[in-house]
KOLGU-4560 file (N, C-alpha, C; in nm, 3 decimals, padded with zeros to 5 digits):
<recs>
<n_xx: 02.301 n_yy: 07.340 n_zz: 02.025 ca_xx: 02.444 ca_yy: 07.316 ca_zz: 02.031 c_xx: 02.507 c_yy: 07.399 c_zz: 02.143 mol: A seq: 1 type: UNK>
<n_xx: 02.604 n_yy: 07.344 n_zz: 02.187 ca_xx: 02.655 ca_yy: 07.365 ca_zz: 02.309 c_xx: 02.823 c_yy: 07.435 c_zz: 02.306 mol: A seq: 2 type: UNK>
<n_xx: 02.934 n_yy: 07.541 n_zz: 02.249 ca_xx: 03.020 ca_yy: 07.536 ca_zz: 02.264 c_xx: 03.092 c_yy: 07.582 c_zz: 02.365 mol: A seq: 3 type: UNK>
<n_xx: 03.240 n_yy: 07.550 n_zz: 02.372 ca_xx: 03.284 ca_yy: 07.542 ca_zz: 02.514 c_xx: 03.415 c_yy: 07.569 c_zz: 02.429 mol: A seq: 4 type: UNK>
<n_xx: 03.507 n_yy: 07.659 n_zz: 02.527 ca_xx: 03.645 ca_yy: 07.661 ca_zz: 02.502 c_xx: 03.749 c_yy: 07.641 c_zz: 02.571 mol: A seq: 5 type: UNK>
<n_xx: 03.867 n_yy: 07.568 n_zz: 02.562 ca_xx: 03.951 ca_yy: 07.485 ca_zz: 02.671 c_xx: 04.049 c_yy: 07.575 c_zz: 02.627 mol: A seq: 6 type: UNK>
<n_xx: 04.118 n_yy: 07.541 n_zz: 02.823 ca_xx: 04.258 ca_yy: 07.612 ca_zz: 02.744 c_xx: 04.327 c_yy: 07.505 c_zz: 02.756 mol: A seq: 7 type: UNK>
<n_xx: 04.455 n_yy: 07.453 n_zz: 02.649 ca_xx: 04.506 ca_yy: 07.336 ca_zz: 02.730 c_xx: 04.653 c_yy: 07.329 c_zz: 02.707 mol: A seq: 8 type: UNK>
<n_xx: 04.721 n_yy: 07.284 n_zz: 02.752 ca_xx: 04.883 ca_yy: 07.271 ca_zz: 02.786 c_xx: 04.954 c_yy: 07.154 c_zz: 02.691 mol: A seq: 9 type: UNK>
<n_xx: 05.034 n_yy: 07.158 n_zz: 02.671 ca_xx: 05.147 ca_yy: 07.012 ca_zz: 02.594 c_xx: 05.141 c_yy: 07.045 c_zz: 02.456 mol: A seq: 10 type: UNK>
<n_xx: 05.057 n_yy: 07.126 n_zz: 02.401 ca_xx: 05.053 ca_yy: 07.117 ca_zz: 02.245 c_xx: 05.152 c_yy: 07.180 c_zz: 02.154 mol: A seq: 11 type: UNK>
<n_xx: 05.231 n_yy: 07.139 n_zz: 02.067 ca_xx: 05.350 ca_yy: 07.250 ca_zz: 02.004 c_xx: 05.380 c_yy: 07.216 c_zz: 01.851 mol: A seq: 12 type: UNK>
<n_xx: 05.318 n_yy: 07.140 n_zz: 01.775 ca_xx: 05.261 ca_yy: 07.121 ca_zz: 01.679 c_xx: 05.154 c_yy: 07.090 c_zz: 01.627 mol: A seq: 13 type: UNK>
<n_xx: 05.199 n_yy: 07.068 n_zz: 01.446 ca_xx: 05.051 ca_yy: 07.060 ca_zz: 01.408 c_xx: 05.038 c_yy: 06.912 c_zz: 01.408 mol: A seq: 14 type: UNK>
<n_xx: 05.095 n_yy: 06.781 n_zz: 01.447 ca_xx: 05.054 ca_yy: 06.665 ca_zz: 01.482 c_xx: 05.002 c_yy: 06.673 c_zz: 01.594 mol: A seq: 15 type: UNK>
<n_xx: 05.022 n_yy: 06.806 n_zz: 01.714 ca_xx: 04.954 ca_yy: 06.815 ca_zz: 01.843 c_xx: 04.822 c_yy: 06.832 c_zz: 01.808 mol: A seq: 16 type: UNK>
<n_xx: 04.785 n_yy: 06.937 n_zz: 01.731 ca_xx: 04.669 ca_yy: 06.972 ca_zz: 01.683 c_xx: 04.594 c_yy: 06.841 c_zz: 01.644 mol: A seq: 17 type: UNK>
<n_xx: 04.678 n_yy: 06.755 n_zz: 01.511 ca_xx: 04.552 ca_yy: 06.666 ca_zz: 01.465 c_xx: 04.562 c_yy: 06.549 c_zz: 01.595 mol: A seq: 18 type: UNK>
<n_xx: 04.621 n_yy: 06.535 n_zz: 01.675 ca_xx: 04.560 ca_yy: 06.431 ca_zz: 01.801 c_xx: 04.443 c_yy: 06.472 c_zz: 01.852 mol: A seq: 19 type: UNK>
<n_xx: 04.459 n_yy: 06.608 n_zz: 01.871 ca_xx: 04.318 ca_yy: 06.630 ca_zz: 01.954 c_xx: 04.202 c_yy: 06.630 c_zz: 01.917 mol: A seq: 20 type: UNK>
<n_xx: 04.246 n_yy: 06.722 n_zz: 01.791 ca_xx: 04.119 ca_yy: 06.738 ca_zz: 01.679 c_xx: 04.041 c_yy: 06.600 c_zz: 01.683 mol: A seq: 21 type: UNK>
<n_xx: 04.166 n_yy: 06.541 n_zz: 01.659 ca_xx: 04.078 ca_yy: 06.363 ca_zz: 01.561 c_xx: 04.008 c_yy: 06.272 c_zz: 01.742 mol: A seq: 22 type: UNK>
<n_xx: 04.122 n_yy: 06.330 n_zz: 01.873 ca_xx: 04.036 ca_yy: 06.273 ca_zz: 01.968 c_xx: 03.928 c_yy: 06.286 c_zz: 02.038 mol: A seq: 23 type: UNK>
<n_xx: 03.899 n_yy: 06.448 n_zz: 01.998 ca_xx: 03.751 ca_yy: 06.533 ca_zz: 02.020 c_xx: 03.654 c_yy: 06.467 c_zz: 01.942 mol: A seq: 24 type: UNK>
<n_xx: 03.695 n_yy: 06.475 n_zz: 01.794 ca_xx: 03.611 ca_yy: 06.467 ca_zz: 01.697 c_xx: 03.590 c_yy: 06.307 c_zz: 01.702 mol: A seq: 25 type: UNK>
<n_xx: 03.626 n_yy: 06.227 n_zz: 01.791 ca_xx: 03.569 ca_yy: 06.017 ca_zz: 01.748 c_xx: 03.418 c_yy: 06.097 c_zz: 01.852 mol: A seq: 26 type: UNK>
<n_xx: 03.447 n_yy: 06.185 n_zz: 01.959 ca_xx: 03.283 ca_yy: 06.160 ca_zz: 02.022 c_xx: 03.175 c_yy: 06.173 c_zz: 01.954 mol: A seq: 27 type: UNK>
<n_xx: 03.086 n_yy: 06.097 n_zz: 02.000 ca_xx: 02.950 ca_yy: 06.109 ca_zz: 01.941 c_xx: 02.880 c_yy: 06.267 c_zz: 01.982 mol: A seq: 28 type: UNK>
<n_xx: 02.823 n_yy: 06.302 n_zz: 01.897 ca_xx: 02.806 ca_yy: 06.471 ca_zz: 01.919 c_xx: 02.862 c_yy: 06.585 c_zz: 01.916 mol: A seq: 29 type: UNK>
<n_xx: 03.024 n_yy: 06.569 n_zz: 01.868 ca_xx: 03.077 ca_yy: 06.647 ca_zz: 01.841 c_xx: 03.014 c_yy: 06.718 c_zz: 01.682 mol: A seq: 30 type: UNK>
<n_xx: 03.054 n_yy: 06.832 n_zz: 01.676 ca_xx: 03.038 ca_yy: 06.884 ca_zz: 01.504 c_xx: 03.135 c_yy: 06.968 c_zz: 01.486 mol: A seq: 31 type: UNK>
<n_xx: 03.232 n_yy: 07.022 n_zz: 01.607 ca_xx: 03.343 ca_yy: 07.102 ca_zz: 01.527 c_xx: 03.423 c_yy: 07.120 c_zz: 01.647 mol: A seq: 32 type: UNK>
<n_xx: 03.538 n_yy: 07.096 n_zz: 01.594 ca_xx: 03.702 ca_yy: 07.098 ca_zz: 01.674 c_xx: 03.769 c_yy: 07.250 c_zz: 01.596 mol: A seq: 33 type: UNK>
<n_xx: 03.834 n_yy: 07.325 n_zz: 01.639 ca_xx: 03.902 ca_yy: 07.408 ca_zz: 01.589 c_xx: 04.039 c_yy: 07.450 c_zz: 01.729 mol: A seq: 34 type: UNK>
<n_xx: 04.120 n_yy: 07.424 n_zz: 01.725 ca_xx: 04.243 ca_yy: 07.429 ca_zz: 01.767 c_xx: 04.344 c_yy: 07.583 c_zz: 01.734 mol: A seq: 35 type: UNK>
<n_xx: 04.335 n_yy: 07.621 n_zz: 01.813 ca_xx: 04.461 ca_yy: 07.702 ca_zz: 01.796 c_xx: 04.560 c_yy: 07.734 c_zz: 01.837 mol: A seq: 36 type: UNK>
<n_xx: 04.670 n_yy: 07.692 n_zz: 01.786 ca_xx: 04.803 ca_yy: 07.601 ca_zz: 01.835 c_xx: 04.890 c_yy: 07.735 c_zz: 01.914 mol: A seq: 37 type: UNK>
<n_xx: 04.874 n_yy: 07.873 n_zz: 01.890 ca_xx: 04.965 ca_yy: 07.989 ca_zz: 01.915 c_xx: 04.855 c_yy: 08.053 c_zz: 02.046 mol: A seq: 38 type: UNK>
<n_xx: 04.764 n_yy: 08.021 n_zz: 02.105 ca_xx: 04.670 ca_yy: 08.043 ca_zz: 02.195 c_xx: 04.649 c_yy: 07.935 c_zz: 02.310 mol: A seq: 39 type: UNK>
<n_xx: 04.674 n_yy: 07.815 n_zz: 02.261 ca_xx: 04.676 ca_yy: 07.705 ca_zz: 02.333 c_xx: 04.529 c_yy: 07.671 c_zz: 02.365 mol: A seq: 40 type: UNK>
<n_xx: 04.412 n_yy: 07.672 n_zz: 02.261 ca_xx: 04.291 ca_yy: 07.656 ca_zz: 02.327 c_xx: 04.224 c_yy: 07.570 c_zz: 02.166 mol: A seq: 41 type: UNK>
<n_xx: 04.117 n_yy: 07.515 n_zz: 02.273 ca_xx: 04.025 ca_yy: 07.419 ca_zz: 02.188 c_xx: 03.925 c_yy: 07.475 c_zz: 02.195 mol: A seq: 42 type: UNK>
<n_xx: 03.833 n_yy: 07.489 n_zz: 02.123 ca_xx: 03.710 ca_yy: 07.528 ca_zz: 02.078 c_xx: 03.645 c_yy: 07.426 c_zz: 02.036 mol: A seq: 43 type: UNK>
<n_xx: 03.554 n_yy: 07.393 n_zz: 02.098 ca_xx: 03.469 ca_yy: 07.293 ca_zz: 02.071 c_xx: 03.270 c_yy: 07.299 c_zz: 02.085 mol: A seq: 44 type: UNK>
<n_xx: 03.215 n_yy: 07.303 n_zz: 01.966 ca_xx: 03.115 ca_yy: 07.283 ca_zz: 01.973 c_xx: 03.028 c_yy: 07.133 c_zz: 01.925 mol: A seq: 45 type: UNK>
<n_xx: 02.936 n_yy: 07.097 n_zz: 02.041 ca_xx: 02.850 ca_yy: 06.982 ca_zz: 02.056 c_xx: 02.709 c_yy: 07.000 c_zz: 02.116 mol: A seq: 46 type: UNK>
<n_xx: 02.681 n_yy: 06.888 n_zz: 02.061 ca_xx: 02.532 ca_yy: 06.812 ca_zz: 02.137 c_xx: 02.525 c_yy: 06.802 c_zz: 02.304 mol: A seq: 47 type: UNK>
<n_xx: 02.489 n_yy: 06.866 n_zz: 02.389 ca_xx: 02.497 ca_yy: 06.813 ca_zz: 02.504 c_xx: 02.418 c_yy: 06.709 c_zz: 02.531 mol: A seq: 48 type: UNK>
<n_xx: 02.326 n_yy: 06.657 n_zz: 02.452 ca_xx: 02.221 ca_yy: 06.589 ca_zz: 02.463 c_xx: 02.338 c_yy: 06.405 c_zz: 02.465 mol: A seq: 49 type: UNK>
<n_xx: 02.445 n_yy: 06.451 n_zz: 02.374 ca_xx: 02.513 ca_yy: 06.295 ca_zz: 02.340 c_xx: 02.665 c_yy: 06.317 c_zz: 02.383 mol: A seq: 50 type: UNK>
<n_xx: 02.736 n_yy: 06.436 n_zz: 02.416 ca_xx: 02.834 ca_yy: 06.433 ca_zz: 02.479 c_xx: 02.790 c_yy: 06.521 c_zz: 02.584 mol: A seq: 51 type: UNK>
<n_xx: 02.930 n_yy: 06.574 n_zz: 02.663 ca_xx: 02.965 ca_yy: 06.671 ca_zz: 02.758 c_xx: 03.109 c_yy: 06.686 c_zz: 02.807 mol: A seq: 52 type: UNK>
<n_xx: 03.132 n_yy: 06.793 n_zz: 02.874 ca_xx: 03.276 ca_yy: 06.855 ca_zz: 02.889 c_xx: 03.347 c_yy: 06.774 c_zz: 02.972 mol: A seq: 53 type: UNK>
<n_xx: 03.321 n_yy: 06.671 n_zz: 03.027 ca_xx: 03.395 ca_yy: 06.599 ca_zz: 03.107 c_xx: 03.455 c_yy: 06.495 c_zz: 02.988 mol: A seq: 54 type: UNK>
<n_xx: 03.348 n_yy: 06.460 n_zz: 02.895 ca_xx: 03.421 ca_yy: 06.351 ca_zz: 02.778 c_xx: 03.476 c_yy: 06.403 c_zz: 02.716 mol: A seq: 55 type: UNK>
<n_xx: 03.492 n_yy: 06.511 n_zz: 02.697 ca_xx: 03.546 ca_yy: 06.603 ca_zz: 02.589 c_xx: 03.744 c_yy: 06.621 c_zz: 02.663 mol: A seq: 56 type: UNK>
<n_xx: 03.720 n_yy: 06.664 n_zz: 02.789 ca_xx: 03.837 ca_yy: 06.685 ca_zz: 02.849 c_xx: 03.895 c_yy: 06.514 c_zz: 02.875 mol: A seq: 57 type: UNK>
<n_xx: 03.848 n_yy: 06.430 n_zz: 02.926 ca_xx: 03.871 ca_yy: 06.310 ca_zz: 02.897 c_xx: 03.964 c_yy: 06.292 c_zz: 02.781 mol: A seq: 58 type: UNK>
<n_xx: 03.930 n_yy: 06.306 n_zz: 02.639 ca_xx: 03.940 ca_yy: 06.263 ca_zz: 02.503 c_xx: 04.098 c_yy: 06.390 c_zz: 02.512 mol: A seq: 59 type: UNK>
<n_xx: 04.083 n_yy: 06.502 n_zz: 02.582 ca_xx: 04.192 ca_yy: 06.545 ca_zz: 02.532 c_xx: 04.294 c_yy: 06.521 c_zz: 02.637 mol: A seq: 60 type: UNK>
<n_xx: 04.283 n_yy: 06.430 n_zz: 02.733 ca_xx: 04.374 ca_yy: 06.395 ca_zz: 02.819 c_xx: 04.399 c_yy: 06.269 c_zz: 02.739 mol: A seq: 61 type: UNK>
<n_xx: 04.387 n_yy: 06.176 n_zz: 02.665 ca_xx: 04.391 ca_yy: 06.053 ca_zz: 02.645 c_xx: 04.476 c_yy: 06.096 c_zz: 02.519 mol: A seq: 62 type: UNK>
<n_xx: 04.457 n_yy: 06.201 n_zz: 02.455 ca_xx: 04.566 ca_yy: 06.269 ca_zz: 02.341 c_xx: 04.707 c_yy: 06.282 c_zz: 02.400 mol: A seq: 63 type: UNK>
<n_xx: 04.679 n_yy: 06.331 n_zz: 02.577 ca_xx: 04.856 ca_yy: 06.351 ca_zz: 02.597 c_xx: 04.855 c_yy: 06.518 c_zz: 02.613 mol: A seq: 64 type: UNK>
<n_xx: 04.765 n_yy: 06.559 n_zz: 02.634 ca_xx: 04.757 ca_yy: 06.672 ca_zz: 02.660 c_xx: 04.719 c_yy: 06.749 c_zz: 02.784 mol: A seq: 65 type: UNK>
<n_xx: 04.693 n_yy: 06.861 n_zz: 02.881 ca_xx: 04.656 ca_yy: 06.842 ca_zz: 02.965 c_xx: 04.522 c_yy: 07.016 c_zz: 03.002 mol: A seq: 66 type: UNK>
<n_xx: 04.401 n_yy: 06.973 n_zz: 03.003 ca_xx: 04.345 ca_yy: 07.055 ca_zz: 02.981 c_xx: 04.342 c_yy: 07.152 c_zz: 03.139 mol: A seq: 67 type: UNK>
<n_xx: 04.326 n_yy: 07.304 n_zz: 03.104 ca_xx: 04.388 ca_yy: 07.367 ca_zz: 03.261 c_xx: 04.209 c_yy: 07.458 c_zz: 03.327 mol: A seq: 68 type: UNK>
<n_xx: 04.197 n_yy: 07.425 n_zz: 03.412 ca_xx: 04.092 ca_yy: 07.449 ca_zz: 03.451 c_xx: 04.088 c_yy: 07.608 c_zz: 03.511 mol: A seq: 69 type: UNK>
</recs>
């Protein structure tokens, strides 16, 4: 398993939270989203074998969010 932590921008509730959560978590290979809304960062651990950080940042741009490199 592979985790990775984003920092990312736009989020200011907890409906911000479950967009991402739930748009991390449709990839195949994900196993855990954890969000923390007062830090502004995603924590995400996966499979690199069936995802990777480009789909991952993908999925949280398609939430409306904007991940900061």
């Amino acid at each position: 398993m592979t985790t990775a932590v984003l920092s990312v921008s736009g989020m200011s509730c907890q409906h911000c939270v479950m967009r991402v959560k739930n748009g991390v978590s449709a990839l195949d290979g994900v196993t855990s989203v954890q969000v923390d809304l007062a830090a502004q960062t995603v924590a995400v651990e996966f499979d690199a074998q069936k995802t990777d950080l480009p789909a991952i940042k993908a999925a949280i741009a398609d939430a409306g969010y904007t991940v900061n490199e």
